[in-house]
C-alpha positions as CSV (number, residue, x, y, z in Angstrom):
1,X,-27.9,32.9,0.5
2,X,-25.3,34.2,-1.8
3,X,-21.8,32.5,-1.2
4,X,-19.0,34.5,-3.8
5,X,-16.3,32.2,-4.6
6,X,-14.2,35.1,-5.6
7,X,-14.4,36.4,-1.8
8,X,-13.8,33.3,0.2
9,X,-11.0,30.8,0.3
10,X,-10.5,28.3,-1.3
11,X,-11.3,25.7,1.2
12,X,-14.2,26.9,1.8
13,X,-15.2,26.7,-1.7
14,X,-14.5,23.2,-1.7
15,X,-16.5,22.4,1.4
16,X,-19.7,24.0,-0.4
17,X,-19.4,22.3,-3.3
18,X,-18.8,18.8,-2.2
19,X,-21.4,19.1,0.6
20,X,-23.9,20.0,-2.7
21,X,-22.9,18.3,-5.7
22,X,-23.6,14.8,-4.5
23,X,-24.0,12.0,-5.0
24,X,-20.8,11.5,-6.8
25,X,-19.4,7.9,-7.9
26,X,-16.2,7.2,-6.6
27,X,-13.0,6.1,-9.2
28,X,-10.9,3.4,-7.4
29,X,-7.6,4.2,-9.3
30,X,-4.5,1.8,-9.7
31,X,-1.9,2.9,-10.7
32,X,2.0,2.3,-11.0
33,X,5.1,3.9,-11.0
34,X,7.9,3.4,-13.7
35,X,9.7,0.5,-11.5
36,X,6.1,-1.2,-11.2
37,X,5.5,-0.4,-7.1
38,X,1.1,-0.3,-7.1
39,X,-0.6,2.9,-5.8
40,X,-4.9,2.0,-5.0
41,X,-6.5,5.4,-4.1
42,X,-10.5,6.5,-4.4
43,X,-11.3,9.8,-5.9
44,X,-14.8,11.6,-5.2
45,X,-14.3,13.9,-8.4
46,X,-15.1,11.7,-10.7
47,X,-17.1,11.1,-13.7
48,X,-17.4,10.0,-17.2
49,X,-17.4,13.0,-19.9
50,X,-17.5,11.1,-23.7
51,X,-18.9,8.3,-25.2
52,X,-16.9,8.7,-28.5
53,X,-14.2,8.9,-28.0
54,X,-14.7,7.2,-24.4
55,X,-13.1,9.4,-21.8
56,X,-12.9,9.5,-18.0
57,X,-12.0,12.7,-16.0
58,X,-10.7,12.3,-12.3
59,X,-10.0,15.5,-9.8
60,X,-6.5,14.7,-8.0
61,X,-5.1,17.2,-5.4
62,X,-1.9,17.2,-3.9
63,X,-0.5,15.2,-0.9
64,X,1.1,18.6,0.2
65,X,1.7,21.6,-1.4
66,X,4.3,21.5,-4.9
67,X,3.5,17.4,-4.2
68,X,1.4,15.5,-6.8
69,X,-0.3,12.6,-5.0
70,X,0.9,9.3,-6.1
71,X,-1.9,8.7,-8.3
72,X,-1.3,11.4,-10.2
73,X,2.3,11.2,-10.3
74,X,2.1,7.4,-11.3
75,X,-0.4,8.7,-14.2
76,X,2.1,11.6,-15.8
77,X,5.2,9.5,-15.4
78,X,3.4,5.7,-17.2
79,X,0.7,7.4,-18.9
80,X,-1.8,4.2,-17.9
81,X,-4.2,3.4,-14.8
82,X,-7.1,1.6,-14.3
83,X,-10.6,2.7,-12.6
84,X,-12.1,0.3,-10.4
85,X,-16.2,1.0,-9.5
86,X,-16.9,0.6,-5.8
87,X,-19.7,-1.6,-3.9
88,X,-21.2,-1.1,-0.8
89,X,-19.3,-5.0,-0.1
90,X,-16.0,-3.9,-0.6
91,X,-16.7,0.2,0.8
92,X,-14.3,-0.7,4.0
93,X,-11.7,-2.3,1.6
94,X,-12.2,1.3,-1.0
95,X,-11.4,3.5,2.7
96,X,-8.3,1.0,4.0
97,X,-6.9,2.3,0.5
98,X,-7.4,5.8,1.5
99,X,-5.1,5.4,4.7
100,X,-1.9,8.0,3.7
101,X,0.8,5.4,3.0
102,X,4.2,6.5,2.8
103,X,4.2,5.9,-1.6
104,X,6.1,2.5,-1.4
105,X,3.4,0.7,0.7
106,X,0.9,-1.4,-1.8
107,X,-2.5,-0.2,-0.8
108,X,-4.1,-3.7,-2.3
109,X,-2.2,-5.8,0.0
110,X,-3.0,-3.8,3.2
111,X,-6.7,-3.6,2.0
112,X,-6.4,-7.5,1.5
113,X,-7.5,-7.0,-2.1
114,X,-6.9,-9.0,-5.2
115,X,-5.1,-8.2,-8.0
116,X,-6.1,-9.1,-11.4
117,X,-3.7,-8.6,-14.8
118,X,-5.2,-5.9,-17.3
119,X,-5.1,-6.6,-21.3
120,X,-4.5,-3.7,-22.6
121,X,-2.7,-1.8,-19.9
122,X,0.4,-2.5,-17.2
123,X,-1.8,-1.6,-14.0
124,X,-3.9,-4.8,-12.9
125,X,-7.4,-4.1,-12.1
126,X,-9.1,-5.5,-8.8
127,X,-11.0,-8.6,-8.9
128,X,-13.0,-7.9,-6.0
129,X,-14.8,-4.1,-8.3
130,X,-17.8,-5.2,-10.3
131,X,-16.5,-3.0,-13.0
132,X,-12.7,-2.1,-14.0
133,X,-11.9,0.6,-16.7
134,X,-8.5,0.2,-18.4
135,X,-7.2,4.1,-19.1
136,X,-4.8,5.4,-21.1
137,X,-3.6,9.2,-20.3
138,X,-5.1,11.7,-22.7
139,X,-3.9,15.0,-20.7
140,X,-3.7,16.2,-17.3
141,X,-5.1,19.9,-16.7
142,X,-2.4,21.8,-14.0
143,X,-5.4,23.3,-11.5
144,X,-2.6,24.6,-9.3
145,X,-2.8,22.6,-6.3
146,X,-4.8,19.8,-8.3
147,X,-4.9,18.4,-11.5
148,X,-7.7,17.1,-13.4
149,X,-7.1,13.9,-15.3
150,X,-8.5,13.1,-18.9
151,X,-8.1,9.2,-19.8
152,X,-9.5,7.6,-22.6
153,X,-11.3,4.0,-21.5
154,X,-9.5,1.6,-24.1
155,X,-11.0,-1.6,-22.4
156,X,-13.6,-2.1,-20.0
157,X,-14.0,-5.4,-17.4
158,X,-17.9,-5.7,-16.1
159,X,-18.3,-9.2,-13.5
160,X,-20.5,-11.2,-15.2
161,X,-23.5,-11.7,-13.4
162,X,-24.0,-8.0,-14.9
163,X,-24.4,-8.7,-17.9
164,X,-27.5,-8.9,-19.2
165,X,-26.8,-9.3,-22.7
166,X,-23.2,-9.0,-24.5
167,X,-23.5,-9.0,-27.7
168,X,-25.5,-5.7,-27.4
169,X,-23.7,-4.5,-24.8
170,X,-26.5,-4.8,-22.4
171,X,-25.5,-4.1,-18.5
172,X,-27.9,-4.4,-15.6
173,X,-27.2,-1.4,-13.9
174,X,-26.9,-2.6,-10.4
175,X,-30.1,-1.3,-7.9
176,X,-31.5,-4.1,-6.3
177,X,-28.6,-5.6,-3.7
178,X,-27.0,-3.7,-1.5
179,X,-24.1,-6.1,-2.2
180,X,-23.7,-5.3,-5.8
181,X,-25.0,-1.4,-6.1
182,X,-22.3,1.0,-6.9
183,X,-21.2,3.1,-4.0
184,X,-21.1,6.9,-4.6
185,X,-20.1,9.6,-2.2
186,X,-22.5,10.6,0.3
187,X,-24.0,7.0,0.3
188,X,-24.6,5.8,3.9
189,X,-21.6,3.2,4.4
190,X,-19.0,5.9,3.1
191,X,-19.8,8.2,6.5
192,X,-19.9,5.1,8.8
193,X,-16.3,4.5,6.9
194,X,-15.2,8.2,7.2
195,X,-16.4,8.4,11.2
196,X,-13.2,5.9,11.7
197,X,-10.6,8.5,11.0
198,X,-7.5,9.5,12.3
199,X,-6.9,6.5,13.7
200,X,-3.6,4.0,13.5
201,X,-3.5,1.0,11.7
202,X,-0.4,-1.9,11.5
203,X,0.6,-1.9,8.2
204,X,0.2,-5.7,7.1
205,X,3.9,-7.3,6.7
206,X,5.6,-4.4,8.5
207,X,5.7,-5.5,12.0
208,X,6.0,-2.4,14.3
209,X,5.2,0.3,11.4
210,X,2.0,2.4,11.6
211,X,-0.7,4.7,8.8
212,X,-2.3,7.0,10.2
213,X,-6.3,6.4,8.8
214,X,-6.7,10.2,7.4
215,X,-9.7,10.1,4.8
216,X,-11.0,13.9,5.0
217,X,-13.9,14.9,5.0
218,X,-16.2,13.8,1.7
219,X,-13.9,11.2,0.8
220,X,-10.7,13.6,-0.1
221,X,-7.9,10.7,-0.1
222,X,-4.5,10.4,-0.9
């Protein structure tokens, strides 16, 4: 069946192409805004685009419309973040950080994450990812309501028990555990996670102040 993009909206684009290009890995960004407040937020449209030099490209939409999201808008304004990979371990952790906070609430703490200092970057990583990439902003392409973000990977942090042999930069792509294997979208715990919206959850240290849980569909977050 022929579906013509240039005939139907735009949502409904993106429902046919995220319901077919899949799996995708997820990027668990941190980011931070100028006076340092932490933003953790995973992003289906994802992937890595160079080796040389080493560049990560990340799809992030809008919270509503003429509103970057605060990833993005922590991104232009310091012009650093970090990429955390996701396990299946840590998937209900990845979805908590998905919850659409009001932009001051630290996403880490209400996941119960840990946050670890970066070296060549102001973000921190998190401890509890297998793999961390440190980014520096190369551009961001304006998609209209979206903006596609090029960083350049400038240090990388892989848990050791992945590493098969450092001198050669040998990593033991993770298959065997369920545990350890990197969690893409479309990957069994992600829909258990996803069947859990729209629901309220306290906000940890904010007695009395609700999130709504609003991950849509195929892992769009905040």
């Amino acid at each position: 069946m022929l579906f013509d993009f240039k005939e139907i909206p735009g949502k409904e684009c993106y429902k046919l192409l995220v319901s077919t290009v899949t799996p995708r890995p997820i990027a668990w960004v941190v980011s931070q805004d100028a006076n340092g407040v932490l933003n953790a937020a995973p992003f289906s449209f994802f992937n890595v685009f160079s080796g040389d030099p080493a560049v990560v490209a990340i799809g992030i939409g809008n919270r509503k419309p003429g509103q970057a999201k605060d990833s993005r808008a922590n991104i232009r304004e310091t012009g650093e973040f970090v990429v955390n990979l996701v396990s299946e371990a840590n998937a209900e952790a990845m979805n908590i950080t998905g919850i659409e906070f009001d932009s001051t609430v630290d996403e880490l703490e209400q996941a119960g994450l840990t946050s670890l200092p970066s070296a060549r970057v102001k973000p921190p990583r998190i401890a509890e990812s297998p793999v961390a990439m440190e980014c520096e902003l190369m551009q961001i392409v304006d998609l209209g309501e979206s903006g596609l973000v090029l960083g350049r990977v400038v240090a990388m942090h892989v848990r050791d028990d992945l590493v098969l042999d450092a001198a050669n930069h040998y990593i033991d792509t993770p298959q065997k555990s369920r545990a350890r294997r990197p969690l893409s979208l479309g990957a069994a715990g992600i829909s258990a996670a996803r069947r859990k919206s729209n629901k309220k959850v306290a906000l940890s240290g904010r007695p009395g102040q609700y999130a709504t849980w609003r991950l849509l569909e195929n892992g769009r977050s905040n």
